[in-house]
Steps between C-alpha positions, in 0.01 A plus 500: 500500500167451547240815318153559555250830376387780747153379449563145667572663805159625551603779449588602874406824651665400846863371564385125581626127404297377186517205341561446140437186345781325311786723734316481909468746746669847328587823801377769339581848622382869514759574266410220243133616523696853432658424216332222277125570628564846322617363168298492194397165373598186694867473580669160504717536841752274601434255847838413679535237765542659871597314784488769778092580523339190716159540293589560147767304274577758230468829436529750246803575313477720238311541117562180306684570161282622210737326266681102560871515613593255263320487152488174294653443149224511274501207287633506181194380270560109337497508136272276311600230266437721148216335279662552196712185573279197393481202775544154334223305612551164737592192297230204588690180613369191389527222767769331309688821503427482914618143471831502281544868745565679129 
């Protein structure tokens, strides 16, 4: 599913073949010009693959979804050692330590 605003379409006043970078050549129709050229704002419009028009390789579907279809888990937050609990500092080996591997 491949989405792209109103405004990257130019926005068209004529039923012609533009092309949209990131998607390719997009058919866009009277009726498309109809409906999403009188929207407020910029609508995000969904650009399916066609395979019957000889000059254009998708066209438009529909209005994308305002919301995702599938919503990730938030994380749940990592808790942090507490610094109330003291951290016994490093013991320094002495090379005969190292040596007798004490």
């Amino acid at each position: 599913m491949l989405k792209a605003r109103w405004t990257q379409f130019g926005p068209p006043t004529s039923p012609r073949v533009v092309f949209v970078r990131g998607i390719g050549n997009v058919r866009v129709t009277q009726e498309d010009i109809d409906t999403y050229g009188a929207m407020s704002g910029d609508p995000e419009v969904i650009c399916e693959h066609s395979t019957d028009d000889p000059e254009a390789n998708h066209r438009i579907a529909g209005l994308a979804p305002s919301a995702p279809a599938v919503a990730d888990k938030p994380r749940e937050p990592v808790m942090a050692r507490p610094s109330s609990v003291p951290r016994r500092p490093a013991r320094k080996r002495s090379w005969l330590d190292v040596l007798l591997r004490r």
